[in-house]
N, C-alpha and C positions, 0 to 999 in steps of 0.2 A: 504494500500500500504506500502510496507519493507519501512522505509525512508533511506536506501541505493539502492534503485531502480536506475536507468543509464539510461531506456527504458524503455516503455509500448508499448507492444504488446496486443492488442485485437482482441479475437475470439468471437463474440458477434453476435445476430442474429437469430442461429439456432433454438432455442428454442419459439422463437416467432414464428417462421415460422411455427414450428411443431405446435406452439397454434394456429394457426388459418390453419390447415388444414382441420378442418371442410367444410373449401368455396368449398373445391374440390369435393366434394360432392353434393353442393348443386345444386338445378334445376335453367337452365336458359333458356329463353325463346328462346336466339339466343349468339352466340359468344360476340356479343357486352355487352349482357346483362351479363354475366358470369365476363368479364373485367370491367363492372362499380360493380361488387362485390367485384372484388378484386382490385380496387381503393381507397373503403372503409380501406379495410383493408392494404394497401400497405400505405398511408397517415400518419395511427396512427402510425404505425410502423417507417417511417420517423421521424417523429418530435419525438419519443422518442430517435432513434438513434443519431438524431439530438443535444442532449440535450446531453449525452452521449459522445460523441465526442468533444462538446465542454467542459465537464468536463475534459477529459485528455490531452485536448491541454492547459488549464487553468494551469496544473499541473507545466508548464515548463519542460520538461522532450520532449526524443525526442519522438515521438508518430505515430504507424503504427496501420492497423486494416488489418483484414482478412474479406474472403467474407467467406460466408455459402458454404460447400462442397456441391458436388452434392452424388447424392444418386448411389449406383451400380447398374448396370444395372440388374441384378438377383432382383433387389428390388420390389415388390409389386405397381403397380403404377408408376411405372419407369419416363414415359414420362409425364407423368403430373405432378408428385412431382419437376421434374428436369426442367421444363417450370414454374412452381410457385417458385420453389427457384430463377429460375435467375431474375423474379421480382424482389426480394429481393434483390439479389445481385446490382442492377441496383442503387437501394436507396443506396446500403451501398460503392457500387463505387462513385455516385456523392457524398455522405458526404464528402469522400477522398478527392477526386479531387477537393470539392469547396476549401477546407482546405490546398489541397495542401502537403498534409500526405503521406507517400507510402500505397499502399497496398498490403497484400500478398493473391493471387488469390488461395485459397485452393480449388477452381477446376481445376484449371490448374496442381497443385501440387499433388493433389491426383486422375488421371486419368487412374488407373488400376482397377480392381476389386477386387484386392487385398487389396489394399489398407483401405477396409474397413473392419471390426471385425462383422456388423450389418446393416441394412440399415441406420443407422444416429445416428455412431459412426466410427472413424478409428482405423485400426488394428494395431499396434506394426507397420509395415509395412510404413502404413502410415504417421501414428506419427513420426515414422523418418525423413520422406520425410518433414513433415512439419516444425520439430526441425531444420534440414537442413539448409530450406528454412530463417527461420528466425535468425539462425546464421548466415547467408550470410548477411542477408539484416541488421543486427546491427553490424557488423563488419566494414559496409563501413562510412568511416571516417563524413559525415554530411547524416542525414534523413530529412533534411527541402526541399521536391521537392517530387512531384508523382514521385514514380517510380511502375510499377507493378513485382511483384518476383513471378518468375513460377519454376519450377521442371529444369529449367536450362539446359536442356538438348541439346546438338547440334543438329540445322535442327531444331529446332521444334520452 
């Protein structure tokens, strides 16, 4: 970390997610059975984020995280990948909100299909929308309170 840092922002997640998308694949006997596989898997994943989270609150620094985007819809798998991330998502919201951190909702923020470059990367596009998004939410004067920051947009 720069030791003139002001802010940590964390995108953190994704990569797990996509490690363990093997589950989606896998055979199960019935719906139930498919959800105690990815209990397994949604668990470890917690208590690392968990650990993680409490390392950048340690820092004294103000401290937001973001959730795992969702995939475009053009993507391979669509409905399933974007049903297994919001799993994810779910862990990496209550981290926030026990903690009491803001978070920046990068499905909220990145909800076009533009916005992506790949199924799980964003485009030029996107990455604005996110830089945006997180220049808004460090410019306001205290981060110690959930807030969630979406794409901002009126009506929405």
């Amino acid at each position: 970390m720069p030791s003139d840092a002001t802010h940590l922002v964390v995108s953190a997640g994704g990569n797990d997610a996509l490690g363990f998308s093997s589950v989606l694949t896998q055979r199960a006997d019935s719906v139930g059975d498919g959800l105690a596989q990815l209990a397994g898997v949604l668990d470890e994943f917690a208590t690392r984020y968990e650990v993680m989270v409490a390392g950048l609150t340690a820092t004294g620094l103000p401290v937001a995280v973001c959730t795992i985007y969702d995939t475009p819809t053009w993507a391979p798998q669509h409905d399933a990948v974007a049903t297994g991330i919001a799993l994810f998502n779910d862990r990496i919201t209550r981290a926030a909100f026990r903690r009491g951190i803001p978070l920046v909702d990068l499905r909220l923020i990145c909800d076009d299909d533009r916005d992506y470059a790949n199924p799980i990367e964003p485009s030029a596009h996107g990455g604005a929308k996110i830089a945006a998004a997180i220049a808004r939410l460090v410019a306001q004067p205290a981060l110690a309170r959930s807030v969630v920051e979406t794409a901002g947009r009126p009506g929405r």
